[in-house]
C-alpha positions in Angstrom: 13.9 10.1 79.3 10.9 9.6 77.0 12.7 9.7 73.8 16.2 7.6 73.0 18.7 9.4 72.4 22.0 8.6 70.7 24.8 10.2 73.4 27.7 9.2 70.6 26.2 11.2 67.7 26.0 14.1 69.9 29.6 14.0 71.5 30.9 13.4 67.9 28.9 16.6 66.7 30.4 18.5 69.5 34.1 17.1 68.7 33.4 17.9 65.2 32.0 21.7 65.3 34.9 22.0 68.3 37.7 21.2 65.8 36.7 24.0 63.6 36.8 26.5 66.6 38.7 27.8 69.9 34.9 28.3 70.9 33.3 25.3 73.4 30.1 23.9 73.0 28.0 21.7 76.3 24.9 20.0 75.6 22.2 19.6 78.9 19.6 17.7 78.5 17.1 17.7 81.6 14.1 15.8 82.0 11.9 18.7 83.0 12.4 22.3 84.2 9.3 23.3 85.1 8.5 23.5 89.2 4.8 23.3 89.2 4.3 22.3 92.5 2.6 25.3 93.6 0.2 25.1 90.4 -0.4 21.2 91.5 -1.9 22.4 95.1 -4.2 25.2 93.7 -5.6 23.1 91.0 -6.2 19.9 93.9 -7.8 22.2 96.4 -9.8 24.0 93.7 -11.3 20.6 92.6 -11.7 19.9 96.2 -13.6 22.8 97.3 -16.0 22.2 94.1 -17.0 19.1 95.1 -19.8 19.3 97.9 -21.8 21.8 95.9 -23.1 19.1 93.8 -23.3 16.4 96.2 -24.9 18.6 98.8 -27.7 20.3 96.4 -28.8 16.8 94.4 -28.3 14.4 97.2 -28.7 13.1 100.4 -25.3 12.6 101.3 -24.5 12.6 104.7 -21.5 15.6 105.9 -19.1 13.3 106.9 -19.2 11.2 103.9 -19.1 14.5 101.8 -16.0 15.8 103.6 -14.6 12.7 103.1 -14.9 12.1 99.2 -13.5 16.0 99.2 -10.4 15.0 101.2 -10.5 12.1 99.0 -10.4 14.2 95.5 -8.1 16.5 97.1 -5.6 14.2 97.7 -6.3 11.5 94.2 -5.8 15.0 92.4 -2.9 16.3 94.4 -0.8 12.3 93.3 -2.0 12.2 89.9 -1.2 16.0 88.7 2.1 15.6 90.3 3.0 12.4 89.7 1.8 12.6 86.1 2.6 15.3 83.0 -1.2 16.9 84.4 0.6 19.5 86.5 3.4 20.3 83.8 0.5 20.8 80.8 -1.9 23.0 83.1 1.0 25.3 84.0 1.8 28.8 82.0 3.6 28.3 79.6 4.9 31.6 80.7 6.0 30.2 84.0 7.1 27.5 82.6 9.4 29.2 80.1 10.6 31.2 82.5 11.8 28.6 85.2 13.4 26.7 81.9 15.2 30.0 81.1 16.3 30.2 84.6 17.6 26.6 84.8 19.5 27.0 81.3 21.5 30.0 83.0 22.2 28.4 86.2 23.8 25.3 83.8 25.8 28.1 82.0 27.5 29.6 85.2 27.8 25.9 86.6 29.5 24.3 83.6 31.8 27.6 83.6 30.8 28.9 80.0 31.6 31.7 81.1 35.1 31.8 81.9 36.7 29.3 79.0 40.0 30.5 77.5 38.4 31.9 74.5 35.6 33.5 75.9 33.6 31.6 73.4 31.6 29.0 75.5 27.7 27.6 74.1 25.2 26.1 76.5 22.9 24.5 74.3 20.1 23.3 76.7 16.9 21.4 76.6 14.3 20.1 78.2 11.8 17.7 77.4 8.9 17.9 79.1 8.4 21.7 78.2 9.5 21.0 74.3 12.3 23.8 75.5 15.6 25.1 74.2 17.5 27.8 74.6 21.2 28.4 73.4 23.0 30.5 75.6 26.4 32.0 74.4 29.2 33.9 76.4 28.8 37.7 76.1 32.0 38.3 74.5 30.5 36.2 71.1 27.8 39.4 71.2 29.1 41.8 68.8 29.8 38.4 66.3 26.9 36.6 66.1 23.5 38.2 66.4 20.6 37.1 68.5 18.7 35.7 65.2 21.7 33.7 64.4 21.0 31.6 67.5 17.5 32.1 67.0 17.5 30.0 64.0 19.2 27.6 65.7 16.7 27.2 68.3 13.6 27.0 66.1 15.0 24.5 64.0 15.7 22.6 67.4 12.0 22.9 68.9 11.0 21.2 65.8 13.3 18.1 66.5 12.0 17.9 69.7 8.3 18.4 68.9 8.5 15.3 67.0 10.3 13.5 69.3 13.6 13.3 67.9 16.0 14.9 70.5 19.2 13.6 68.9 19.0 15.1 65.4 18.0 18.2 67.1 21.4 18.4 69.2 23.2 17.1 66.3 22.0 20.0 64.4 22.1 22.6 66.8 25.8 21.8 67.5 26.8 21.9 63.8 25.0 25.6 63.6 26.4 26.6 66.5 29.8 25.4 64.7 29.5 27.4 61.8 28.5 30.6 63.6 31.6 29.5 66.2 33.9 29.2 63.1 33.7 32.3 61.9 33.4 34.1 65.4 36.1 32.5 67.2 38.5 30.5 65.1 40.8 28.1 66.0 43.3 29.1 68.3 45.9 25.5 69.3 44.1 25.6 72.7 42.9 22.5 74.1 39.6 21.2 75.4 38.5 23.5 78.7 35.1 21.3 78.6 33.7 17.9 78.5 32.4 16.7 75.2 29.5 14.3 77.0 26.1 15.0 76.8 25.1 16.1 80.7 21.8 14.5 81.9 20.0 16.2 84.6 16.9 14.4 86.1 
């Protein structure tokens, strides 16, 4: 990870908001989302194609030597977009929100928000090398807390992580997501369904 981050203040956040609630609250953090593999090859090949024109209208280059400097940008391009942030930055950021959409729900369904005891699980999920988060609640919580309730929560969060500071912005987005969870789904005498830890992923 890029950024420290302080795993106790988080699971103390989540124990905190959690003792106010039946609701459950998991924090994900992953490394990066995006997929942009396919991005990484187009980009290479593109740079590769490019490169004769030039060599073969202003020079005297010989064809094998020009082939060869093209499979050699091809494949210096190909390591250093995908070994480097390159290939992240020159995707979509349509694609890229979208795969970090898609990878937040899959940790929903994994983690089993979706079928605590109170029907009142959070996934609040985010990636760092897309600046990304997304809180995603059970769909029983949908007639209590409106979509700019979370929204606010989110925003606030992006900021965090734009400047780096990945902890504070889990810290805060488990206490909103306790106050919205407080009033939504208050406490019950259940137990813990769900780990308090902060899940890692990359």
């Amino acid at each position: 990870m890029s950024a420290k981050v302080d795993e106790n203040a988080i699971i103390a956040a989540v124990r905190a908001a959690e003792s106010r609630t039946s609701g459950q609250i998991v924090c994900v953090l992953a490394r990066r989302s995006c997929d942009p593999s396919a991005f990484v090859v187009l980009y290479a090949a593109a740079l590769a194609l490019i490169t004769p024109w030039p060599l073969l209208q202003w020079t005297q280059t010989p064809a094998q030597v020009v082939f060869a400097i093209q499979t050699g940008v091809f494949v210096i391009a190909l390591l250093l977009l995908g070994w480097t942030r390159l290939g992240v930055l020159l995707t979509p950021r349509t694609l890229k929100r979208r795969q970090a959409f898609a990878a937040a729900l899959e940790q929903f369904f994994t983690r089993s928000l979706g079928k605590t005891r109170s029907r009142a699980g959070v996934l609040i999920y985010v990636s760092q090398a897309e600046h990304y988060a997304r809180i995603i609640a059970d769909r029983a919580l949908d007639d209590r807390i409106s979509e700019k309730d979370w929204r606010g929560a989110v925003e606030e969060m992006t900021a965090h992580l734009r400047e780096g500071r990945v902890t504070e912005g889990f810290v805060d987005a488990v206490a909103r997501c306790g106050d919205l969870l407080a009033r939504a789904a208050p406490p019950d005498g259940g137990g813990n369904d769900l780990p308090d830890n902060l899940i890692r992923l990359n």
